[in-house]
ChimeraX commands (.cxc) that place a marker at each C-alpha (Angstrom):
marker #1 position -12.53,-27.76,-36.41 radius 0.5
marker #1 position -16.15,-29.33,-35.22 radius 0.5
marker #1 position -18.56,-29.32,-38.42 radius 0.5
marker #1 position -21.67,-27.26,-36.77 radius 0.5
marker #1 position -25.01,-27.19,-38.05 radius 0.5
marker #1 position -27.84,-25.27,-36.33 radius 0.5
marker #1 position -31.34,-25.50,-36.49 radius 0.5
marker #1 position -33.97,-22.71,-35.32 radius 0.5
marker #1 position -37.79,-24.08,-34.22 radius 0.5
marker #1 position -40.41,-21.63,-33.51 radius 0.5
marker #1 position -43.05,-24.14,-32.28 radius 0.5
marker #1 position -41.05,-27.13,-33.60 radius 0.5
marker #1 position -44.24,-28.29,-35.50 radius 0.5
marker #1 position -41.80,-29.57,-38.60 radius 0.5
marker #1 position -40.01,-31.00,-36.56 radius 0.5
marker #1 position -42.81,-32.93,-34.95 radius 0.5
marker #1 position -43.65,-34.72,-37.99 radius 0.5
marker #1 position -40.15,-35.80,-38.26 radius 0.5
marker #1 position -39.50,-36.88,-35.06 radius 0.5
marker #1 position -42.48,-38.95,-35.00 radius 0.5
marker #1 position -41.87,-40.60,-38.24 radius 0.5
marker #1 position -38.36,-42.06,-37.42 radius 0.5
marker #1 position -39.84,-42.85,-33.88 radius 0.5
marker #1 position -38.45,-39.95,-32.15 radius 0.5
marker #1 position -34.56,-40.95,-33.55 radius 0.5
marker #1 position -34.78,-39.63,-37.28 radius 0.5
marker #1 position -33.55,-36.70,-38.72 radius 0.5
marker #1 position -31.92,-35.57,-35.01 radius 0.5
marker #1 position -34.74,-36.50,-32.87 radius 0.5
marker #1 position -34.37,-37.07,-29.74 radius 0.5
marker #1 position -36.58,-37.61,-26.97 radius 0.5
marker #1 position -35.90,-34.18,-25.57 radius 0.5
marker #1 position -36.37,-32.37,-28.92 radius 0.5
marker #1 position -40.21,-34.48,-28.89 radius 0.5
marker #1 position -40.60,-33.45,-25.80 radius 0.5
marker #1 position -39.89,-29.87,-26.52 radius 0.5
marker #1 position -42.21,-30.25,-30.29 radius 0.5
marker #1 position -44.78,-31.66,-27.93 radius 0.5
marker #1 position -45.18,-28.88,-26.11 radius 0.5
marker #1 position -44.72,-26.20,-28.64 radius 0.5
marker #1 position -41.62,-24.14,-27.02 radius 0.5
marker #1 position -39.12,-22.52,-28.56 radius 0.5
marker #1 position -35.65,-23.62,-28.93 radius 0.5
marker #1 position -32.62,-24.22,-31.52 radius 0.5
marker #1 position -30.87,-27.55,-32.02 radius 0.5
marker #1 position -26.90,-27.29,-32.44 radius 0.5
marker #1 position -25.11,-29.94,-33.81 radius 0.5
marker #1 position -21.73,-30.44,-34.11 radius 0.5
marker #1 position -19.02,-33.75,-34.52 radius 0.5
marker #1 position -18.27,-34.86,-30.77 radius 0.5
marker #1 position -14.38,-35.89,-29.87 radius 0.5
marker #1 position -14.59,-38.67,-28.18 radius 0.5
marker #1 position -10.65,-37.47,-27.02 radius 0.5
marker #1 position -11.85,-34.69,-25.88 radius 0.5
marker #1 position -11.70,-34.01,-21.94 radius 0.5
marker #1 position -15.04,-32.29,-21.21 radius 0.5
marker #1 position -17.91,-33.03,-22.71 radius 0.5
marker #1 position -19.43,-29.62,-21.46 radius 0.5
marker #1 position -16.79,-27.53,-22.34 radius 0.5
marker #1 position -16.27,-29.74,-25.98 radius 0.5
marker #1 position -19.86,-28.18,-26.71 radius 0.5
marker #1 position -19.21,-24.61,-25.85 radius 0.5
marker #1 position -16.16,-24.56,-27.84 radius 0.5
marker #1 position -18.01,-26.14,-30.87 radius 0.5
marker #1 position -21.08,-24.13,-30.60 radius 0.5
marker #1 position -19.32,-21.04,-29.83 radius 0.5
marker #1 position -21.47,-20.37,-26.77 radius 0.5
marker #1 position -19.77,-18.97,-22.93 radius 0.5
marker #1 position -19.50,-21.85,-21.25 radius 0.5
marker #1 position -21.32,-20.01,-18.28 radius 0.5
marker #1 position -24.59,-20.40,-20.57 radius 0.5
marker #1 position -23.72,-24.24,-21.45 radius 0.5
marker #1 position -25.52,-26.18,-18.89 radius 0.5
marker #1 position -24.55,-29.97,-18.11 radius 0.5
marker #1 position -27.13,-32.86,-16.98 radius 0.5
marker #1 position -25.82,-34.38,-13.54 radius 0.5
marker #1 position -27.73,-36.80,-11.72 radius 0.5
marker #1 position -26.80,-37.31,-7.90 radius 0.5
marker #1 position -28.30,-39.81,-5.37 radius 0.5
marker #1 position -30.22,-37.37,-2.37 radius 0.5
marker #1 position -30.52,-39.24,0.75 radius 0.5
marker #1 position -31.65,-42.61,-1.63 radius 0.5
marker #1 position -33.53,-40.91,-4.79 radius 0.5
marker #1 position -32.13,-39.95,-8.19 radius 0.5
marker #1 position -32.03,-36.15,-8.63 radius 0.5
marker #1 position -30.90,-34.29,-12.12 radius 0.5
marker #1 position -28.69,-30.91,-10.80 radius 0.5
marker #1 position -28.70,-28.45,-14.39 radius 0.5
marker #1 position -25.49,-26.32,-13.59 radius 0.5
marker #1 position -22.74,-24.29,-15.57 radius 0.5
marker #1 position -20.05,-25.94,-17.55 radius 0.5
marker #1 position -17.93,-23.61,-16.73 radius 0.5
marker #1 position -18.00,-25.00,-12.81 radius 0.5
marker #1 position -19.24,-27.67,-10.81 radius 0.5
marker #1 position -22.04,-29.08,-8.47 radius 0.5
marker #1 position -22.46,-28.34,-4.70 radius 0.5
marker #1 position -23.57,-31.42,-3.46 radius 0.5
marker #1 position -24.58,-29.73,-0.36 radius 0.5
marker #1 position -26.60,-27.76,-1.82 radius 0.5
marker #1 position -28.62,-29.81,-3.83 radius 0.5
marker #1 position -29.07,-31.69,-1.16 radius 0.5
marker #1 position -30.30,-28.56,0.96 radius 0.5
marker #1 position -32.35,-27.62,-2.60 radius 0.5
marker #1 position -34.24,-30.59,-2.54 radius 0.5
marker #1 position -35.01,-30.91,1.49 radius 0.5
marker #1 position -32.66,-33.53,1.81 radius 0.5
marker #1 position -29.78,-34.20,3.92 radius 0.5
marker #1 position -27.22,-35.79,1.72 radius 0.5
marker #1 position -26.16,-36.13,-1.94 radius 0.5
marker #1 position -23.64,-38.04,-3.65 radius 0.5
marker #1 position -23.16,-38.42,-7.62 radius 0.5
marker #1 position -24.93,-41.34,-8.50 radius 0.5
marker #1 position -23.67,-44.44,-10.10 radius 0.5
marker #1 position -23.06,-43.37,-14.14 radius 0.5
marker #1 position -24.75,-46.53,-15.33 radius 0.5
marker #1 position -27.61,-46.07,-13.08 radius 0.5
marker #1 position -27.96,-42.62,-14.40 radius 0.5
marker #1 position -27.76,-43.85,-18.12 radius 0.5
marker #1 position -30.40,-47.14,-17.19 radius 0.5
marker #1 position -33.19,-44.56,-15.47 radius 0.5
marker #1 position -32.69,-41.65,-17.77 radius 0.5
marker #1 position -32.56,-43.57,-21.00 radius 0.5
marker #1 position -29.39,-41.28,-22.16 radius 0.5
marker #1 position -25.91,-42.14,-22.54 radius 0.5
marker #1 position -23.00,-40.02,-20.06 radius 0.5
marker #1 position -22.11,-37.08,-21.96 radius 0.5
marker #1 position -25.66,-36.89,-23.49 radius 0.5
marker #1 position -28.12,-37.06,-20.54 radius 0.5
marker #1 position -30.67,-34.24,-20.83 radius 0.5
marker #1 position -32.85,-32.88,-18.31 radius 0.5
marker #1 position -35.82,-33.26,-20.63 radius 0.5
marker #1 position -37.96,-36.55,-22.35 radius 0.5
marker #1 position -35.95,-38.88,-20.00 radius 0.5
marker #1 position -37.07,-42.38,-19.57 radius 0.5
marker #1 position -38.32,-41.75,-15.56 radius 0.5
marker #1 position -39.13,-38.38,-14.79 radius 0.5
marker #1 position -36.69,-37.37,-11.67 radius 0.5
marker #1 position -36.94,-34.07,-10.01 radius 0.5
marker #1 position -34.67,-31.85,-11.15 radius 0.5
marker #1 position -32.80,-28.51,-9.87 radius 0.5
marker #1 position -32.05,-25.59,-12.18 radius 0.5
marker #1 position -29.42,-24.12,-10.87 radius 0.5
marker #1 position -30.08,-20.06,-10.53 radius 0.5
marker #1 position -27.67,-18.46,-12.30 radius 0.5
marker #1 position -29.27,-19.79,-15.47 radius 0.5
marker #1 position -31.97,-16.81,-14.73 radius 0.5
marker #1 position -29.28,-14.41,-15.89 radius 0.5
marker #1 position -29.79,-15.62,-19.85 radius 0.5
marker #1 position -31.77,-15.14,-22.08 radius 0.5
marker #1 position -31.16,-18.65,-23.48 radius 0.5
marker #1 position -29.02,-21.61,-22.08 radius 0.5
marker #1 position -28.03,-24.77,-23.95 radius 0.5
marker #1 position -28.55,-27.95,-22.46 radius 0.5
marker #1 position -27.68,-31.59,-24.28 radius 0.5
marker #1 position -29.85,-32.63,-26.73 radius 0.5
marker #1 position -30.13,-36.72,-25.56 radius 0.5
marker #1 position -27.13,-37.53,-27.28 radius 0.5
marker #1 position -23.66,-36.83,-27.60 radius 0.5
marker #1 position -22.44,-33.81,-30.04 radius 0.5
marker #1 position -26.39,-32.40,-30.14 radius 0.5
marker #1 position -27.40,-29.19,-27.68 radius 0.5
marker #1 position -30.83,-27.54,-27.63 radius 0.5
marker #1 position -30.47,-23.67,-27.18 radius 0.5
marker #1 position -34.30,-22.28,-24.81 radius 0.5
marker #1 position -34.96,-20.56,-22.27 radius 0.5
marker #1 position -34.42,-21.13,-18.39 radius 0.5
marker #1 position -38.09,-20.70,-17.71 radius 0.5
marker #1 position -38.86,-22.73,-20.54 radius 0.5
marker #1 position -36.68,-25.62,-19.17 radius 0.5
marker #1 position -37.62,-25.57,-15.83 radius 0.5
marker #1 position -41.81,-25.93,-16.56 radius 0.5
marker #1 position -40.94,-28.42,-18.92 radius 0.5
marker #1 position -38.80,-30.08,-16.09 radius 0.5
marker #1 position -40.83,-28.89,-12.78 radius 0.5
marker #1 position -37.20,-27.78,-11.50 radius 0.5
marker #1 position -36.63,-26.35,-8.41 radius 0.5
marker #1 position -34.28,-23.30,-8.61 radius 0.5
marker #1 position -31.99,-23.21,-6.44 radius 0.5
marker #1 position -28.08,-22.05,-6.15 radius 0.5
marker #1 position -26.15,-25.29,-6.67 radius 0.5
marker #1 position -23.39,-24.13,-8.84 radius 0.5
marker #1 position -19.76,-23.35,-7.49 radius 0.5
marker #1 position -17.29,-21.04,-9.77 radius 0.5
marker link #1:1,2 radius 0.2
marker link #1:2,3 radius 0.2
marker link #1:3,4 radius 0.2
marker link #1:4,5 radius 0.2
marker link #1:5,6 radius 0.2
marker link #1:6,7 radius 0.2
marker link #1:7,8 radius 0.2
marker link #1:8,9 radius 0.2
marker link #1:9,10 radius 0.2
marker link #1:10,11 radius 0.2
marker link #1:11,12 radius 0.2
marker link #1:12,13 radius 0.2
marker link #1:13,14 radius 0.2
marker link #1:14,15 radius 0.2
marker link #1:15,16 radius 0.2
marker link #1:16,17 radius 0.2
marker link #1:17,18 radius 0.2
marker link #1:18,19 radius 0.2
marker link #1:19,20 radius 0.2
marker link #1:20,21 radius 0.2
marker link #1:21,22 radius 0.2
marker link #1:22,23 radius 0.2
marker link #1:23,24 radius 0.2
marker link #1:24,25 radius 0.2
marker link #1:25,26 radius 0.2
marker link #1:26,27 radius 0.2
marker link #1:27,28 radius 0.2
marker link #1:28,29 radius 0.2
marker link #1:29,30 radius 0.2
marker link #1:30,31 radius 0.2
marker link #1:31,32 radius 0.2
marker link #1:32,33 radius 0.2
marker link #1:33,34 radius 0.2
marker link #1:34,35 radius 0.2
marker link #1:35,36 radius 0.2
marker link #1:36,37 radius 0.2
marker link #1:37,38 radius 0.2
marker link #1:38,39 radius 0.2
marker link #1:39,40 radius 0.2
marker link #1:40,41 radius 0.2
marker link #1:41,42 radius 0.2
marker link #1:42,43 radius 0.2
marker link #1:43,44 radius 0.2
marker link #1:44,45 radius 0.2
marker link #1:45,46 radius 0.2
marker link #1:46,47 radius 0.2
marker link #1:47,48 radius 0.2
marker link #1:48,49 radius 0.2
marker link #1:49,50 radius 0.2
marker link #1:50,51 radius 0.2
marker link #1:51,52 radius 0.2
marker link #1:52,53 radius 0.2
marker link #1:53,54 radius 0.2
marker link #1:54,55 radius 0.2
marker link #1:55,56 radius 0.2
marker link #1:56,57 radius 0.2
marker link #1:57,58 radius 0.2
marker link #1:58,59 radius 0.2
marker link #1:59,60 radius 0.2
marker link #1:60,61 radius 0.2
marker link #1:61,62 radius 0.2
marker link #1:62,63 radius 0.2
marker link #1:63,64 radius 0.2
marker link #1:64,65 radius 0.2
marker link #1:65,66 radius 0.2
marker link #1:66,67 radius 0.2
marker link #1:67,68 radius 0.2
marker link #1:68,69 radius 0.2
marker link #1:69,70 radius 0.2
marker link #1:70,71 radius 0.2
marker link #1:71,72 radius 0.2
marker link #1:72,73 radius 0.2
marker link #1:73,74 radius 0.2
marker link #1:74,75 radius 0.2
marker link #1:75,76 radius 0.2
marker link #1:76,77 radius 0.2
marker link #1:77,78 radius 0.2
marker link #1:78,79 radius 0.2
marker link #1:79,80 radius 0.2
marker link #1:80,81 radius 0.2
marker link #1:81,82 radius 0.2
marker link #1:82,83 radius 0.2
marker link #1:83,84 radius 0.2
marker link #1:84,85 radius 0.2
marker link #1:85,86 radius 0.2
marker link #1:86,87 radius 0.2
marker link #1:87,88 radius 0.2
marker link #1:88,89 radius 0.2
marker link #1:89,90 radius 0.2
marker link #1:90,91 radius 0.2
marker link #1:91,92 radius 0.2
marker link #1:92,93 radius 0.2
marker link #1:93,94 radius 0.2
marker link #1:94,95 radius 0.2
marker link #1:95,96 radius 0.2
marker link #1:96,97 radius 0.2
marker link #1:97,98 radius 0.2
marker link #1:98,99 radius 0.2
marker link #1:99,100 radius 0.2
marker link #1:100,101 radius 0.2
marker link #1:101,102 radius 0.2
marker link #1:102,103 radius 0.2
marker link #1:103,104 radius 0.2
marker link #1:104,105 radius 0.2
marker link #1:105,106 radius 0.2
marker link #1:106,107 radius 0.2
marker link #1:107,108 radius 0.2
marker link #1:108,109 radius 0.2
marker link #1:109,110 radius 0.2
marker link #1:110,111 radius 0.2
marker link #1:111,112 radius 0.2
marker link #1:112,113 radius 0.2
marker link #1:113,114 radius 0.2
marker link #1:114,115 radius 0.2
marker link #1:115,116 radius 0.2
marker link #1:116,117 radius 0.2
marker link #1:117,118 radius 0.2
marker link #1:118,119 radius 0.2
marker link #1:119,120 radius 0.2
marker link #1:120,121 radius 0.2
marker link #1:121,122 radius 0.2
marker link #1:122,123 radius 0.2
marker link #1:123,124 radius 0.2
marker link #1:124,125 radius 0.2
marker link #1:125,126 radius 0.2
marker link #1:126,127 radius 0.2
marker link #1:127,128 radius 0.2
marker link #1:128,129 radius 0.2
marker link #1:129,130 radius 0.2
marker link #1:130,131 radius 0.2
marker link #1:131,132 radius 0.2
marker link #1:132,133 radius 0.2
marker link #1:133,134 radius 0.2
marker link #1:134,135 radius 0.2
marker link #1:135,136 radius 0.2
marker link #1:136,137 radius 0.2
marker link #1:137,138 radius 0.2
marker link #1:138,139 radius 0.2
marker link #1:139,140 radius 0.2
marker link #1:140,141 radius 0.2
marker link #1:141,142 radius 0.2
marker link #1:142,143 radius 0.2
marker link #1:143,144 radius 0.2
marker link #1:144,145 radius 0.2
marker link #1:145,146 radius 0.2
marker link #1:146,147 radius 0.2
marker link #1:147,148 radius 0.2
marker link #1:148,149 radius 0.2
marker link #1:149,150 radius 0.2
marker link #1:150,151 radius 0.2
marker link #1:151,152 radius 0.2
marker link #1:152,153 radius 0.2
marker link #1:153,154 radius 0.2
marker link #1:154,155 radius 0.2
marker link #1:155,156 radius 0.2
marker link #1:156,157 radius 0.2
marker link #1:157,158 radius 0.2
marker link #1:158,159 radius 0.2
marker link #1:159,160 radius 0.2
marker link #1:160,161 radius 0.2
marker link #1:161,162 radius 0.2
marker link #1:162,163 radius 0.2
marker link #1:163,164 radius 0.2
marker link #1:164,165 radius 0.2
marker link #1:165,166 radius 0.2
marker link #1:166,167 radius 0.2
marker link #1:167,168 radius 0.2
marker link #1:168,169 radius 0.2
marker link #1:169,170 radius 0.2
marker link #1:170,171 radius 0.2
marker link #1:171,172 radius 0.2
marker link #1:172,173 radius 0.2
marker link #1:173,174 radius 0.2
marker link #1:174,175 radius 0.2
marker link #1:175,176 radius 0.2
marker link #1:176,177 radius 0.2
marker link #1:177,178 radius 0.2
marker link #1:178,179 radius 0.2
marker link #1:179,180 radius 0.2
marker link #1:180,181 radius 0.2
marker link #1:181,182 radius 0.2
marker link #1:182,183 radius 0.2
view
């Protein structure tokens, strides 16, 4: 079994003066948890010990957390007719490249190249996070997320989810929300 920890932040303000004293790394700072201290939302960090065996990174943190996986959100980043574009859907499916395409007023959409994603974000595959990436990309929410209160979404790094809200994640992210998931 996955040793869990959680971690509830009102405005994060502890957690500020952590983060910024191990230069955003320390104590399980990341630069999306900053990002979210920075601008005072609330959110939960879950933590758990990531298999690297395991299959599905996604569905490895629902099981761990013991969250649906339909409210466990994974990080994709797809190329839209030549620029990098994060897509936020469900673990529990996949992306409609068509349709993020169609989200984002473009015309076609392919999943980008992984170390391209990792180099621009500033994350690692498995732990890319739609917030505090390296180069902000525009980013689409996909709109089921709208049915929860809360969603989790990774943390920056392998085995570490943040637990807010879908309205807090897309102003933090200036996502566009659009229906992008499949079943």
């Amino acid at each position: 079994m996955a040793k869990k920890q959680k971690k509830q932040h009102g405005t994060g303000a502890h957690d500020a003066r952590a983060d910024r004293a191990g230069g955003g790394r320390r104590a399980g700072g990341t630069p999306a948890t900053v990002a979210l201290t920075a601008a005072g939302v609330a959110y939960t960090v879950h933590s758990y010990e990531h298999d690297p065996a395991h299959p599905s990174y996604g569905e490895e943190a629902a099981e761990a957390i013991g969250v649906s996986p339909d409210r466990v959100f994974k990080t994709l980043v797809a190329d839209v007719d030549g620029a990098l574009t994060v897509a936020v859907v469900p673990v529990a499916g996949s992306l409609d490249l068509k349709a993020l395409a169609s989200a984002v007023g473009g015309k076609r959409a392919a999943m980008a190249d992984p170390a391209l994603a990792e180099r621009t974000t500033g994350y690692v595959r498995g732990g890319i996070s739609p917030l505090g990436q390296r180069k902000k990309l525009r980013t689409v929410l996909d709109d089921s997320a709208s049915a929860h209160a809360t969603i989790c979404v990774s943390a920056g790094r392998r085995g570490l989810e943040v637990e807010l809200s879908p309205d807090d994640l897309a102003a933090l992210t200036d996502a566009v929300r659009a229906p992008i998931g499949r079943a």
